[in-house]
C-alpha angles and dihedrals in degrees: 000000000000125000132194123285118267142191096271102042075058094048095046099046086057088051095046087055092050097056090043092049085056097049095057089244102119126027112255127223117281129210148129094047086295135083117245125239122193132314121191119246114266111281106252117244115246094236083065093071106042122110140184127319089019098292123149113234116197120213133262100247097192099011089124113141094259099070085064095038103245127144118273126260108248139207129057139260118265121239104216108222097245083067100049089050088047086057105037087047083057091040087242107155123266087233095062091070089089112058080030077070107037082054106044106016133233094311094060096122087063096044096052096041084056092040124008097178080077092083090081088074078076124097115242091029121128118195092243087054091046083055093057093055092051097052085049096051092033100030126229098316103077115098152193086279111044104132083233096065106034086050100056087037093057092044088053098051090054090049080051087055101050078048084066091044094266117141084177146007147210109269090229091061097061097047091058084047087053089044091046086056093051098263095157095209099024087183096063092044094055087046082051095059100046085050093060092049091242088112133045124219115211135192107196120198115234094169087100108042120105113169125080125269113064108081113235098226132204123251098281092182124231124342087003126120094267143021148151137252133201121266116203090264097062100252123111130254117214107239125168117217117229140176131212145146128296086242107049092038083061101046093052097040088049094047096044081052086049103044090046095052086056087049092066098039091101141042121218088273099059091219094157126086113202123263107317093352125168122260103266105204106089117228092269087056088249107144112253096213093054086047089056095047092050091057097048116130096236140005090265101052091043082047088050092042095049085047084045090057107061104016131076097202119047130170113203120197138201148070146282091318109039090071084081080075099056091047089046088054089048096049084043095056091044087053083063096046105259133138097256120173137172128201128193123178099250143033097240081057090046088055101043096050093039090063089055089051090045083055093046098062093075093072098048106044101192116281101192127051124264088034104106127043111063100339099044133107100267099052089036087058094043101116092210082067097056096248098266112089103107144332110334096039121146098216125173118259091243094049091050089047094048102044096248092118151020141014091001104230121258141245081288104048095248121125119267088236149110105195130021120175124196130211133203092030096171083070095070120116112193104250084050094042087046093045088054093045097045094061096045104110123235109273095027118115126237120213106190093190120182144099121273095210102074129088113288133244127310085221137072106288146025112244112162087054092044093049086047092046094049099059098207097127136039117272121214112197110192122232098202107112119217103257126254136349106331095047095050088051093048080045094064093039084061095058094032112268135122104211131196103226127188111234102183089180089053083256085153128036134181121204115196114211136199105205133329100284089054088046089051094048092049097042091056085050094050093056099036105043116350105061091036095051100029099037103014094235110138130249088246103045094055118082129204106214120176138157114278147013096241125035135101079279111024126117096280094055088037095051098046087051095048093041091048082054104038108024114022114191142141087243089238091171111063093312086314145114142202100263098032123154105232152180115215114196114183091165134005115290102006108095129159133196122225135126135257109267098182144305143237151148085316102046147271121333112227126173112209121193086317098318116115101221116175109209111207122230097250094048098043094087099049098040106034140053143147113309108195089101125031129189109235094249087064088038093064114121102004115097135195150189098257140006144209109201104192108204096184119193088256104059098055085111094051099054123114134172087244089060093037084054099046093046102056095034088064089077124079100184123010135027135189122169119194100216121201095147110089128197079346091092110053086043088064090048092058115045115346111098136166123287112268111247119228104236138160097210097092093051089043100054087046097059092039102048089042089053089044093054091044118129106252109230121253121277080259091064087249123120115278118253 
């Protein structure tokens, strides 16, 4: 099934080349007598992401057609003919129209005639490149400080920056970014900015937070990184000043007013039962929602039912395990006969969880008419039906966003829906977590599920953290332990230890190393002899994942080495061969595994997990490679049989107890680690966790739920009593 091309598969496929580009995955484009690195993707207008009635609508970030298994979009983009003459008369390369165009759109050659510097919205583009092709288009006149430049460089290093997961950053920052690229007053530059509406300025209120984690900062005057503001008493409120980018200021300020509104949906008794919601006593007066918590298949999920129950806004915590309690709570509302749905980011993750709903059926036979038969619960969970047939349903986050699956949305906008639980919470970006959240209805519950403990989002943001940070919800952490070895293993990584665990059935495995190539060789042994003979898990069911891309282990040399082992072949398709292991990224964190089927005039063939994609020529470089090894960012949310996590000499500096997590969680029942890391391992367990990432949402969510929960004022104007 393939569908036209959109902004934002635009918008992610620029993003998927600048993260490949950075990778070193993909060459990037050369020119002006020095090789490019990687630019961020243009910052989308405002207008763009406006809909109907006024409201803001915040983009899709990873809603490409991959992460619902649908067939790619194909044909490239064309290149007018003013655009190619403004490039080859910079001696820019032909193959940069392209990208010139996705960026900029058909008109570039106007854009960048009015205002070269634009040509930093293009992947592969470095500011002193940018500046080449200014003075080429300008002449020699054109300087440091020219409002052009300092306004588009600003704007890139805060798309740097969401590359890094920032939806904001420290104005002082910023200002020693501009003074490192050569900006003479970086103040003004950053004023300048603000001036021309490409940055936001924010003053964020610290006055009400009271859990740890957002630094109350002095008064840092005017322009500094933090400063105070007047309440209506006369006192001063600590604020911090921030800037960020139009996008990702209304992403996080949509999705803090919409998590809020579903905040104060409910009241304490939870009398309310969604839009259009079935009735939830039972026809003895039993409560329905009691009944379902005492049929709950363990403590945690009874403890996330009741919280479901009289809350709009819940935050579910736990592992591997613990999903079995969301599914629970979605089987138990569609019991009741309400529109209950579930989304995870990929289709490995749908299937896995609608299995666990499937299973939970059994304990909450359906209680309202029209609920079993083809729309119920069980033939909605099937996993043969896609998942997406009727309440109940597990469906993925892109397929929900795009239309292609699930409740359908109503004459509003808004989902047909009364619960929707989300997996995998940790993946949210915040433009993704604010498009689903907008569209939940008054009256409906939200279930964020997922364990904090993972890598983050490959997007801007950091969602899942902030929600939990901001205690304005309940919070259910599950009590239910990933089972055997391995999970006791992942279990001590998450609290800092390194624990030596005893896996009697070789459940977990470590392989000392002496340097890359050995951990190569043995890697490559691992996957093709050792786990089959020794554990019975096949070749193709056990998955390498390491650090990086490049490296003298990383998934390129990895991936050379298992190919050259498992699937010989000249790559005559692109590099690739019928049989491949491969990774398929249509956006940004949202990878799936599969393997290359074939390939012809449309593309290349791939099968993932069961899903024919066709992945067109042009598209091939940028959104598949080689999948016998994984880094653990792509790994997220996909889980196997078994896992080799390869730890090489030169990654020691990069390890952090996220990654160590993530890595060995992927696998469910064998682990080996090759180990060529030393002491550099359980040092990362310890103590050496992922950069923070500088967000608004916290404060944000705050300020809204407080001012949702807020008492309304009497019919006279004065303060109720």
């Amino acid at each position: 099934m393939e569908r036209a091309v959109t902004s934002q598969d635009k918008a992610a496929e620029l993003l998927a080349a600048v993260r490949a580009v950075e990778s070193g995955e993909r060459a990037a484009a050369s020119f002006f007598a020095e090789p490019a690195r990687p630019a961020a993707p243009a910052r989308p207008r405002a207008a763009d992401r406006t809909g109907g009635e006024g409201r803001t609508v915040p983009a899709a970030a990873g809603g490409g057609a991959a992460a619902g298994g649908r067939a790619e979009p194909a044909g490239p983009l064309a290149v007018p003919e003013d655009v190619r003459a403004l490039l080859a008369g910079s001696g820019a390369p032909e193959e940069l129209g392209g990208a010139v165009v996705a960026a900029l759109g058909p008109r570039a050659d106007a854009v960048l005639r009015d205002d070269p510097w634009q040509l930093l919205a293009v992947p592969g583009v470095l500011p002193e490149q940018a500046d080449g092709f200014a003075r080429a288009v300008l002449g020699a006149g054109c300087g440091p400080d020219d409002e052009r430049r300092t306004c588009a460089l600003t704007v890139w290093l805060l798309e740097r920056a969401a590359l890094r997961g920032h939806t904001a950053r420290e104005p002082e920052e910023l200002r020693a970014d501009l003074a490192r690229h050569g900006v003479p007053d970086p103040e003004e530059a950053l004023r300048g900015a603000v001036d021309a509406g490409a940055v936001l300025v924010f003053e964020d209120a610290l006055d009400a937070l009271e859990a740890p984690g957002v630094p109350r900062r002095e008064s840092g005057g005017a322009g500094g990184p933090g400063g105070a503001e007047e309440d209506t008493d006369g006192a001063e409120r600590p604020v911090r000043l921030l800037a960020g980018l139009d996008r990702c200021a209304l992403a996080e300020e949509s999705l803090a007013d919409g998590l809020a509104r579903l905040i104060g949906t409910f009241g304490t008794s939870g009398a309310t039962d969604g839009a259009g919601g079935a009735d939830v006593d039972g026809a003895d007066g039993t409560d329905g929602w009691a009944a379902l918590a005492a049929a709950a298949p363990s403590p945690s999920a009874a403890e996330l039912v009741r919280a479901a129950a009289g809350h709009g806004l819940v935050a579910h915590t736990g592992g591997e395990a613990a999903r079995a309690e969301p599914a629970a709570l979605v089987a138990a509302a569609a019991s009741l006969g309400l529109r209950a749905y579930a989304v995870t980011h990929g289709e490995d993750g749908r299937r896995r969880a609608a299995e666990l709903v499937a299973a939970a059926t059994t304990a909450y036979p359906a209680r309202t008419a029209g609920t079993d038969g083809p729309d119920g619960p069980e033939e909605a969970n099937d996993p043969a039906h896609g998942g997406s047939s009727g309440p109940g349903a597990v469906l993925t986050v892109a397929g929900l966003l795009d239309g292609g699956a699930g409740p359908g949305r109503d004459e509003e906008g808004m989902y047909a829906l009364d619960l929707l639980v989300v997996l995998d919470a940790p993946q949210l970006d915040a433009e993704t977590a604010a498009a689903l959240v907008e569209s939940v209805p008054d009256g409906a519950r939200l279930v964020l599920s997922g364990d904090p403990l993972l890598l983050g989002s490959a997007g801007p943001g950091q969602v899942f953290r902030d929600v939990l940070a901001a205690r304005a919800c309940p919070r259910v952490v599950s009590r239910t332990p990933d089972p055997g070895p391995v999970g006791e293993l992942v279990s001590g990584v998450g609290v800092g230890e390194l624990l030596q665990v005893e896996a009697p059935g070789k459940e977990v495995v470590i392989v000392p190393v002496r340097d890359a190539g050995d951990a190569v060789h043995r890697t490559v042994q691992l996957v093709a002899d050792s786990v089959p003979r020794a554990l019975g898990v096949p070749t193709e069911d056990t998955q390498v994942v390491t650090p990086a891309h490049g490296g003298s282990a990383g998934t390129r040399a990895l991936n050379a080495a298992l190919k050259e082992r498992l699937n010989p072949g000249p790559g005559r398709f692109g590099g690739f061969d019928p049989g491949d292991r491969v990774a398929h990224s249509a956006a940004p964190g949202r990878t799936a595994v599969g393997t290359v089927v074939s390939a012809d005039q449309d593309g290349l063939r791939l099968d993932l997990a069961g899903d024919a994609v066709v992945v067109p020529p042009d598209r091939v470089p940028s959104t598949v490679r080689h999948g016998w090894a994984v880094t653990a960012h792509q790994a997220a949310g996909l889980r196997w049989p078994a896992v080799v996590a390869v730890l090489p000499g030169d990654a020691a500096d990069t390890l952090t107890r996220e990654w160590v997590y993530t890595a060995f969680s992927r696998a469910d029942r064998h682990l080996s680690v090759v180990h060529g890391v030393g002491d550099a391992l359980p040092r990362a367990v310890a103590g050496a966790t992922a950069p923070e990432r500088t967000t608004r949402l916290r404060t944000l969510l705050v300020q809204a739920a407080q001012a949702a929960t807020a008492p309304a004022p009497s019919a006279a104007g004065d303060p109720a009593v």
